[in-house]
C-alpha positions as CSV (number, residue, x, y, z in Angstrom):
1,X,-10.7,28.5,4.4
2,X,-11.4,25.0,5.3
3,X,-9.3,21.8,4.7
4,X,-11.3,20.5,1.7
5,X,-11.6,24.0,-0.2
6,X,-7.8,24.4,0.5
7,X,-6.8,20.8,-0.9
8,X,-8.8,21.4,-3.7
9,X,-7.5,24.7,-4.7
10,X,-3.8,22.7,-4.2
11,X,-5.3,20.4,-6.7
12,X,-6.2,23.0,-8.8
13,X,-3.0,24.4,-9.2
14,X,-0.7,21.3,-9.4
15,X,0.1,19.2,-12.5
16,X,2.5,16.6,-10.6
17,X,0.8,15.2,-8.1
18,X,2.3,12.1,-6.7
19,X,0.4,9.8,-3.6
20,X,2.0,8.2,-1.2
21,X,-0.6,6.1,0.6
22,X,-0.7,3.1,3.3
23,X,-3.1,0.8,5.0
24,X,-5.6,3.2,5.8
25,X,-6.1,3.9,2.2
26,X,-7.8,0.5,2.6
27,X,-9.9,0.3,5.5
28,X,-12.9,2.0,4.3
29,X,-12.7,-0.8,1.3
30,X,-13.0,-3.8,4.5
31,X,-9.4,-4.7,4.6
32,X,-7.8,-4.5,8.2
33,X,-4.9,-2.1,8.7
34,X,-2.0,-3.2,11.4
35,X,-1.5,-0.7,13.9
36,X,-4.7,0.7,14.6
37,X,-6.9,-0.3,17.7
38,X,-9.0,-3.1,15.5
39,X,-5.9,-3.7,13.4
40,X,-3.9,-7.1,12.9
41,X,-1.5,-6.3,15.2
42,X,-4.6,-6.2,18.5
43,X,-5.7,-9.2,17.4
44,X,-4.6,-12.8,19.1
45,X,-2.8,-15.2,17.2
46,X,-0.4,-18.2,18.2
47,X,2.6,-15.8,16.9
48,X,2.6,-12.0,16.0
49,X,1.6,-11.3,12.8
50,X,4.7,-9.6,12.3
51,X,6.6,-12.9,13.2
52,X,4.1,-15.0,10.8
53,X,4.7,-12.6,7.9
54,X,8.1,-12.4,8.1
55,X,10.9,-14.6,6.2
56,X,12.2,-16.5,8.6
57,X,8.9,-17.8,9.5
58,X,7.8,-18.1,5.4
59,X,10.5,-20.3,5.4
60,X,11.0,-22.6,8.2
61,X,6.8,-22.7,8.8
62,X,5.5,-22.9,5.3
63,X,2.1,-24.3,5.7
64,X,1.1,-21.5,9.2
65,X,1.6,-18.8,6.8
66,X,-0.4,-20.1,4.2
67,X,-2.9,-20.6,7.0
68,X,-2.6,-17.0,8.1
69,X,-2.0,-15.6,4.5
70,X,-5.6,-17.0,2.7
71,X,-7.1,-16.0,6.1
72,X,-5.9,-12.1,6.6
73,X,-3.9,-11.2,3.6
74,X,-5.9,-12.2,0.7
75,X,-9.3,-9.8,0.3
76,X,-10.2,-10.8,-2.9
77,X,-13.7,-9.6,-3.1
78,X,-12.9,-5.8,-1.4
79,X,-13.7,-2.9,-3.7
80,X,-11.9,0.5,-4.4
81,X,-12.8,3.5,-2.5
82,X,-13.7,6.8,-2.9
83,X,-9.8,7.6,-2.7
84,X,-8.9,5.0,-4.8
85,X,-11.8,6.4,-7.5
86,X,-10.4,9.7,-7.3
87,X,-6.1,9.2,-7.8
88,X,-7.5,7.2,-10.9
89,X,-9.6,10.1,-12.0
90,X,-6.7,12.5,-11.5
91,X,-4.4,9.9,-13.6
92,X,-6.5,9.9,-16.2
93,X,-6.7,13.7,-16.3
94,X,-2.9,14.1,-16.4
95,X,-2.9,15.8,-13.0
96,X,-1.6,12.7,-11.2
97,X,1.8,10.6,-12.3
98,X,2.4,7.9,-9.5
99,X,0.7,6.5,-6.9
100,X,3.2,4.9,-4.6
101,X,1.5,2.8,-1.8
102,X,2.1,0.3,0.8
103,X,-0.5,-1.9,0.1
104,X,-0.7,-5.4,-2.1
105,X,-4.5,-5.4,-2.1
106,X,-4.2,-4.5,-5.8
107,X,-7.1,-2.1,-5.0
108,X,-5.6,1.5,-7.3
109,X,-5.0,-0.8,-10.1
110,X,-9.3,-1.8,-9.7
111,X,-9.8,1.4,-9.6
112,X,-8.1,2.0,-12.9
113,X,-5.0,3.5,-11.5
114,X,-2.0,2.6,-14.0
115,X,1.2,4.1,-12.9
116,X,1.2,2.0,-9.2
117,X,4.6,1.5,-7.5
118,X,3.9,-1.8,-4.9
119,X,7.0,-1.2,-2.2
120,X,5.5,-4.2,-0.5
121,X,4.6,-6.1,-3.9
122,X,1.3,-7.7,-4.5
123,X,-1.0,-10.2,-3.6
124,X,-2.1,-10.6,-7.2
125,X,1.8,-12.0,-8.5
126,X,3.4,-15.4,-7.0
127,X,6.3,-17.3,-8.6
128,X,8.1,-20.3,-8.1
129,X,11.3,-20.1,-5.5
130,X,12.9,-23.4,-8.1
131,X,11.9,-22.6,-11.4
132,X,10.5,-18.9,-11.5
133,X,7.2,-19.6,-13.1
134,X,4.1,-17.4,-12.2
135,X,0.8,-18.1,-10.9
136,X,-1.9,-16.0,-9.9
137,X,-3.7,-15.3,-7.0
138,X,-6.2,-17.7,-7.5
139,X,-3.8,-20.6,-7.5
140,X,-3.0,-19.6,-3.6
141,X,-6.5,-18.9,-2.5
142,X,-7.7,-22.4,-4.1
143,X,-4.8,-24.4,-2.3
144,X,-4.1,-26.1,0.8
145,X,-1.5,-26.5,2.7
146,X,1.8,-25.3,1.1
147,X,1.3,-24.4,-2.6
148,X,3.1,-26.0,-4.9
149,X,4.4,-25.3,-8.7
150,X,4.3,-27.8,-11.5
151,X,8.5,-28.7,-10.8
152,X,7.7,-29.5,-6.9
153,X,8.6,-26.1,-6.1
154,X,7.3,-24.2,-3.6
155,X,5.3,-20.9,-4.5
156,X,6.0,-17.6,-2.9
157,X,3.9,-14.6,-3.3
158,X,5.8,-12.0,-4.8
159,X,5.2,-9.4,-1.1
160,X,8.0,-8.4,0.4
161,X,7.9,-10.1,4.2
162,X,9.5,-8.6,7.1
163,X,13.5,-9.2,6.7
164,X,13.4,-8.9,3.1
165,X,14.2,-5.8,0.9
166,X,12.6,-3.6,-1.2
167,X,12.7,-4.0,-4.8
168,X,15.3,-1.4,-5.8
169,X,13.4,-0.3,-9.4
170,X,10.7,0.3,-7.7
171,X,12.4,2.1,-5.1
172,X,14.0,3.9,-7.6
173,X,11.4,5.1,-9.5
174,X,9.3,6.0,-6.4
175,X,12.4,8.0,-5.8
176,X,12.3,9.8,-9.0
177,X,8.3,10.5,-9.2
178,X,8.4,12.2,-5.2
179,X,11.4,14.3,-6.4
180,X,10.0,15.6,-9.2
181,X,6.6,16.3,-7.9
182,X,4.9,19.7,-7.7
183,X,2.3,18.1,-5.0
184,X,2.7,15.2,-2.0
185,X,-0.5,13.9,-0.9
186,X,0.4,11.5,1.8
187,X,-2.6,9.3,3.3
188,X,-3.4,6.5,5.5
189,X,-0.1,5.6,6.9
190,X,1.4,6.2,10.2
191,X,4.9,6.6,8.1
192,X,6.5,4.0,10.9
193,X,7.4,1.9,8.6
194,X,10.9,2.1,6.7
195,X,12.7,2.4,4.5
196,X,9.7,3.2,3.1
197,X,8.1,6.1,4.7
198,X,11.8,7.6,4.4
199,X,11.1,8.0,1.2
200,X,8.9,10.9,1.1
201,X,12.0,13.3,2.1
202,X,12.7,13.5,-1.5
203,X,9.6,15.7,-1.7
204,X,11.2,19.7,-1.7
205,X,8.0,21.2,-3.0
206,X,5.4,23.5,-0.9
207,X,2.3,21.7,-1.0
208,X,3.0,18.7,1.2
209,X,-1.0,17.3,2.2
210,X,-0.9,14.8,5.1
211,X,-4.1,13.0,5.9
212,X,-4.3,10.3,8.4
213,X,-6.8,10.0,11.4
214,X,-4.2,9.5,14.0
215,X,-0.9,12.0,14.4
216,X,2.4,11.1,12.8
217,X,5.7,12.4,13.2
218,X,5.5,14.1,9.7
219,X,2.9,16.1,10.9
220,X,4.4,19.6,11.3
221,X,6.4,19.5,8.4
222,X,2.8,19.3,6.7
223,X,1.5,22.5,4.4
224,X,-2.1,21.1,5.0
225,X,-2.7,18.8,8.0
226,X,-6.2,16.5,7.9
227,X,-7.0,14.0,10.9
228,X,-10.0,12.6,8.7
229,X,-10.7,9.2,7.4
230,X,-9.2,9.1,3.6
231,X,-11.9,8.3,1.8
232,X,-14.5,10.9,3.2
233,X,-12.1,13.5,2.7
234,X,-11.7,12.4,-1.5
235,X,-15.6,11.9,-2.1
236,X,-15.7,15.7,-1.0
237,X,-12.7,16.8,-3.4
């Protein structure tokens, strides 16, 4: 039996399915991933990008992020995919009950997704470090420089940077949804990244699906392996 036929019968049979997705959920929509060999990461900056999107450098360099965040961060215009088309699909037909993903391109709530747990928060939500207040997107890609609230404050979007934590309900929930899941579809993550790719050891069910172009350590652990891009394999589910 081939790899499609045998994800769809897995499908077929499940009524909990939970996806656990990364960046390469979103290449095939235009937006760069990090670690692969055209990703952010191979690409020549003044600093890392891993140094430019962390805290520290949020903080003590205000106005380079900005610079590097409306350049590389914000995709505004990118579209779902055909795996982003088809977790919504399943949503709606009560099959699926979370998508957990990586991402803040906002790109499974386009796609009609609801039930979307952002570890890394969003590109669409911003607040104020002073007062709290919230702006949208739209207020960061339209500024220059540093953004800055009504009070003088500056504003932060709400994305968790390198040296900050995870929100803990989110977390949580995530948690809760992977446990109690009768189906794992992992996809388009290298699952380097913690805590978050940690979370997936919750999952004690049997049909663990792991699709991802290059090899990852979770791998053998994998009831259906498929080294395909994400979105060809969904527009054939």
């Amino acid at each position: 039996m081939d790899g499609i036929q045998k994800l769809r019968d897995m499908v077929d049979v499940s009524r909990r399915i939970v996806f656990f997705g990364g960046a390469g959920v979103s290449t095939e929509s235009g937006i760069p991933d990090f670690r692969s060999v055209d990703g952010l990461y191979h690409q020549t900056y003044r600093y890392p990008p891993e140094t430019i999107l962390s805290h520290d450098f949020f903080m003590a360099r205000t106005e380079e992020f900005y610079e590097f965040y409306r350049a590389k961060m914000l995709a505004l215009d990118a579209q779902p995919n055909a795996a982003h088309k088809k977790l919504a699909e399943w949503e709606r037909a009560g099959k699926l009950t979370a998508v957990v993903t990586q991402n803040i391109d906002g790109l499974h709530q386009k796609a009609g997704s609801k039930n979307v747990l952002e570890l890394h928060g969003s590109v669409y939500r911003n607040y104020c470090m002073d007062c709290g207040k919230s702006y949208d997107v739209e207020a960061i890609a339209e500024s220059r420089g540093v953004p800055r609230c009504a009070c003088g404050g500056i504003i932060k979007p709400d994305v968790v940077l390198y040296g900050e934590s995870l929100d803990n309900k989110t977390v949580e929930q995530a948690v809760l949804d992977i446990s109690q899941a009768d189906m794992l579809i992992i996809g388009g993550t290298s699952l380097a990244v913690y805590p978050a790719a940690g979370l997936i050891d919750y999952y004690k069910g049997n049909r663990l699906v792991l699709i991802n172009q290059s090899p990852t350590q979770y791998d053998r652990n994998a009831d259906l392996l498929l080294q395909e891009k994400i979105g060809s394999v969904f527009s054939e589910v």
